[in-house]
N, C-alpha and C positions, 0 to 999 in steps of 0.2 A: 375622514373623521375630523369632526372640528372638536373645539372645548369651550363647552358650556360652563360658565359661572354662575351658581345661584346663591345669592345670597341670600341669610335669614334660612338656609337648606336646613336647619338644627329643629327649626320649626312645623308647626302641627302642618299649616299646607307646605312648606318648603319641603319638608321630608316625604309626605304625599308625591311630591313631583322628580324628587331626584330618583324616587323610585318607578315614575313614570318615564320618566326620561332615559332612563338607566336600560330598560324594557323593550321602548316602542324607537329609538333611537340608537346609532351607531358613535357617538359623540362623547367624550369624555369629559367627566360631571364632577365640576370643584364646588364643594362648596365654602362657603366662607361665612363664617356665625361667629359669635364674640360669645354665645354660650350665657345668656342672662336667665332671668329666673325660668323663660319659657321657651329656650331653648337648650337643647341635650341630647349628649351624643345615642342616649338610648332608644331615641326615635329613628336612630340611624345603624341598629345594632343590626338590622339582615342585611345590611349594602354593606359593612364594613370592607369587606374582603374583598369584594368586584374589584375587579385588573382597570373599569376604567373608572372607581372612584379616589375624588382624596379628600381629600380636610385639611381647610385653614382656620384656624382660629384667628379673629381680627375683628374691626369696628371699621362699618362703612364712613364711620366719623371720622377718621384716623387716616387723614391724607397718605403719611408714610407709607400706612400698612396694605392702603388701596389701591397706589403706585409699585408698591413689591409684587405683591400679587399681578398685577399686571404686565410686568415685564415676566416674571416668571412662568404664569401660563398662556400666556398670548390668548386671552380672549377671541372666539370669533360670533359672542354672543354673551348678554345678560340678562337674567331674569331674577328682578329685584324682590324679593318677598320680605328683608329685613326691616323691621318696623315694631316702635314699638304700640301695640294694637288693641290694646282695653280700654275701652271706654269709662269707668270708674277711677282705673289709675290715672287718664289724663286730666281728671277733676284736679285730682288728689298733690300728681307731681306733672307739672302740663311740661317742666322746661327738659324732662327728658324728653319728651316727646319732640319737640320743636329740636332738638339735635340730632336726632336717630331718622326723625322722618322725612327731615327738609334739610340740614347740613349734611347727612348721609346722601341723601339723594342727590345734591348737588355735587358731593367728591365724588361719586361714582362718574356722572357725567361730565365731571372734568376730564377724569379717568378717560374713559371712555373717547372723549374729543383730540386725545394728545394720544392715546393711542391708535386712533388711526391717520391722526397727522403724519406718520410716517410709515405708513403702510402702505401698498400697491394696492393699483383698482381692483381690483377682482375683490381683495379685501375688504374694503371698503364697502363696495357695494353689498357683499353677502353679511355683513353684522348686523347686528341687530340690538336692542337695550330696549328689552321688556319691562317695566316700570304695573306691579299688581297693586291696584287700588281698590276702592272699597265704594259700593253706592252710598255711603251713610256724607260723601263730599254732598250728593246733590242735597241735603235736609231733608224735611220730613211733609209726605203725603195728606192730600185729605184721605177720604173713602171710595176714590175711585182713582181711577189712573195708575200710569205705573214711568216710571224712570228711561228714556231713552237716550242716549248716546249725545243730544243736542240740549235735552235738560239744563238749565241754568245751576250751577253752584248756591249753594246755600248752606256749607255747614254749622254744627249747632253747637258742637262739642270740641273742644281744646284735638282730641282723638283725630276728631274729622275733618277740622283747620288746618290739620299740619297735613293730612295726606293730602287734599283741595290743592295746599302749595305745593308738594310736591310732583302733584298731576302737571299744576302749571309749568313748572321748570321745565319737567321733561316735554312736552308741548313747546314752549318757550325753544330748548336745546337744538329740537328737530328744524324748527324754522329761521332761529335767525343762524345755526350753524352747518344744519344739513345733517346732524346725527340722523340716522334711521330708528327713529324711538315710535312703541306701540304701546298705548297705556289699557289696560284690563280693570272694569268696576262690576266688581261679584257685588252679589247678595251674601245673608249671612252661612257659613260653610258649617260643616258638623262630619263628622263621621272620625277612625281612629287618630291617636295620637295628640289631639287637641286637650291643652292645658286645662286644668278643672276650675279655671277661675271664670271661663266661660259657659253657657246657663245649657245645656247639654249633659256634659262631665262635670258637675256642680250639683246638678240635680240628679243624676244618676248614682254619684258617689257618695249625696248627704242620704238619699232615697236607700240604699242598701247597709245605712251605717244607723238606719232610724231618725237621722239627725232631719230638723227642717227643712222647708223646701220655699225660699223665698222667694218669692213672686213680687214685683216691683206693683206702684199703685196698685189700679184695679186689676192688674193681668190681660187688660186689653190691647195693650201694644203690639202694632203687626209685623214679623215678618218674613221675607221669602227666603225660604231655605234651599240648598244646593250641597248636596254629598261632593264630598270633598274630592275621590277621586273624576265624576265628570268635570269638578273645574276643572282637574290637573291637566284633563286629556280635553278642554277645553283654550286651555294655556299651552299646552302643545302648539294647536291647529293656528293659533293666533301667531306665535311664533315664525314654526315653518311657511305659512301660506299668510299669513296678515299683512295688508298693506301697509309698509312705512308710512310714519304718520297718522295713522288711524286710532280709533278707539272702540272697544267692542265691550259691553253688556255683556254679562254671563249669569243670568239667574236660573231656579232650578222651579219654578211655576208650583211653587210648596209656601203660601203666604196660608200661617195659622197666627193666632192670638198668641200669647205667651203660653195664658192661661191653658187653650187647647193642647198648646204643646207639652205643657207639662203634665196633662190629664193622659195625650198617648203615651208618653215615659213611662207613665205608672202603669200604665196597660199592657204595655211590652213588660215591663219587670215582672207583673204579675204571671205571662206568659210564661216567658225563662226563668226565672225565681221565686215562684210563689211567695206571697208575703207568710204564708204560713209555714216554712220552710225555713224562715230568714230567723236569726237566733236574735239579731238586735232588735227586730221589731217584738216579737215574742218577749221581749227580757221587757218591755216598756209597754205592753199591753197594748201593742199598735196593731189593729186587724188588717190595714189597708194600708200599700203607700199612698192614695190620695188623702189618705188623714194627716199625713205630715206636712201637708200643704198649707202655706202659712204667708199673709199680704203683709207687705211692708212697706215703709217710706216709698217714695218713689225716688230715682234718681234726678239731680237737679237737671234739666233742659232734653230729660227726654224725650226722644223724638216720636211722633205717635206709631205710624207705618211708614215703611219702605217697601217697594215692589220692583221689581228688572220688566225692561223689556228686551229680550232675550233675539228680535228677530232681525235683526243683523246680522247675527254671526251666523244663525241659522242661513240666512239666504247665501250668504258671500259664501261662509265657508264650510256649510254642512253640519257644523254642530249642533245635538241636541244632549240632556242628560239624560244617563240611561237609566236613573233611579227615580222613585215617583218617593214621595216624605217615605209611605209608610214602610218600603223595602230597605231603603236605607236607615233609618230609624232601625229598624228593628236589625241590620247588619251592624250601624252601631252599638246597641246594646248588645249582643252578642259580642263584641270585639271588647268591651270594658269588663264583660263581666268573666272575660280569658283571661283579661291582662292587669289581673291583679298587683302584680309586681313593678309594671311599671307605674302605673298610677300614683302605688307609695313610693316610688324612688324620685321621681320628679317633683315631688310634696317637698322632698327630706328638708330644704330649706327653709326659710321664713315663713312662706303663704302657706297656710292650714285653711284655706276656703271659708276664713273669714269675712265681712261685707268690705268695700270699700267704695269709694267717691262719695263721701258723704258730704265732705269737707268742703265749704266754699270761702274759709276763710283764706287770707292771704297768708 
């Protein structure tokens, strides 16, 4: 039995995985989250109890609290999921992002380097520092193609700057120190427990509330979607079996429009909630959730498409995802429209799913 670290485990994929891991593993699963607006121990309420889970509350920013943790649970692995990850907030507040995503990434690998400076081979060799990244580092696509593992860097957004650098570091750490670091760049993820400030649970939760349904520009922006538990069990395989040093692609071959996407939501709700049913649209005279649908500004430096090419990890290491959009989609919706109570409790704070990155002043 070793001990797995995840941090950012508070969160929509971090909680996804500790409950992967918790499952398909023998390993004892810390996680460590500092608990900000989108992360909550509610996402963690069926693991609480498990004999091999625990919880730390801390900031991967927070040298002290990165070095306590580490002497205390002896790491024999990490997998980095804390970050701060909306792309509109990092318009809005870029300098949290540049602390959370690149000084956090860098204590951790501190961390990490000094603690196995004084460990035994065997140690050594078996660790590992999984570092999850995101394809929105590579920029943005024309109309054909798709993002592979040698793609050049080009981010567009303060959001996608800071993880690019934090790819680099952990890249960086592997070769001039010999850490065993493997960096993971998903597509975009969806499925339960994901924050409502992302366009999913946004749409789904203004969609059942009658409220509008904004769509950025025209609604043509692409891109490839991936149910969130194959990345976890994706994240897994990378782990256990990924080459040190490596980097692996993880998309789920679901590239819709925005627009498209929001037109299935409404198809799925219609399914499991008829709008005729629903008492908010009924109180406002709204026949259809696709009537709620409503274009807006566009976001400043939006990227047009993003696509994964996914066939690496396939070849190396057998992974595929076992959900296609529409199964998944529609197991999403079914899980928001269960989980009404958490939805509101993770709200209770400031964000009520109003817009943001509008902002480009200084």
């Amino acid at each position: 039995m070793g001990t797995l670290i995840v941090t950012g485990g508070a969160g929509f994929i971090g909680s996804n995985f500790v409950r992967t891991a918790l499952a398909r593993t023998d390993d004892r699963v810390v996680v460590f989250d500092k608990l900000t607006y989108a992360g909550n121990l509610e996402s963690l309420a069926g693991v609480a109890a498990h004999p091999r889970y625990a919880f730390v509350r801390g900031d991967i920013a927070d040298r002290a609290g990165v070095r306590a943790l580490f002497r205390e649970h002896r790491p024999s692995a990490i997998v980095n999921f804390a970050a701060e990850s909306h792309v509109d907030r990092s318009i809005d507040e870029p300098g949290d992002f540049i602390r959370t995503n690149i000084h956090g990434t860098y204590e951790l690998l501190e961390a990490s380097r000094a603690h196995l400076a004084g460990a035994e081979e065997p140690v050594r060799r078996a660790f590992r520092f999984l570092h999850v990244s995101t394809d929105e580092v590579y920029g943005s696509l024309g109309e054909t193609g798709a993002f592979t593992e040698e793609s050049p860097y080009a981010p567009n957004s303060p959001y996608a700057a800071s993880k690019a650098a934090a790819d680099h570091l952990v890249r960086a750490w592997g070769e001039t120190y010999g850490l065993p670091t493997l960096i993971t760049n998903c597509s975009n993820n969806y499925g339960p427990f994901q924050f409502p400030e992302k366009l999913i649970p946004l749409m789904l939760l203004n969609a059942l509330e009658a409220r509008p349904l904004p769509i950025y520009g025209d609604g043509g922006n692409v891109r490839d979607w991936l149910y969130v538990e194959d990345h976890c069990e994706g994240i897994l395989a990378v782990l256990t079996r990924g080459t040190p040093g490596g980097r692996y692609n993880l998309g789920g071959q679901g590239e819709r429009t925005n627009l498209e996407l929001v037109d299935l939501l409404c198809a799925l709700l219609e399914q499991q909630r008829p709008a005729r049913e629903n008492p908010a649209l009924r109180a406002k005279g709204v026949a259809s959730y696709r009537d709620l649908k409503s274009f807006v500004k566009d976001r400043p430096g939006h990227d047009r498409r993003y696509a994964i090419d996914a066939s690496k990890i396939r070849r190396e290491l057998g992974w595929a995802p076992k959900h296609d959009l529409a199964s998944g989609l529609a197991a999403t919706v079914g899980w928001y429209l269960a989980n009404g109570a958490w939805c509101e409790s993770v709200q209770s704070g400031s964000y009520r799913r109003e817009r943001l990155g509008l902002s480009t002043a200084g």
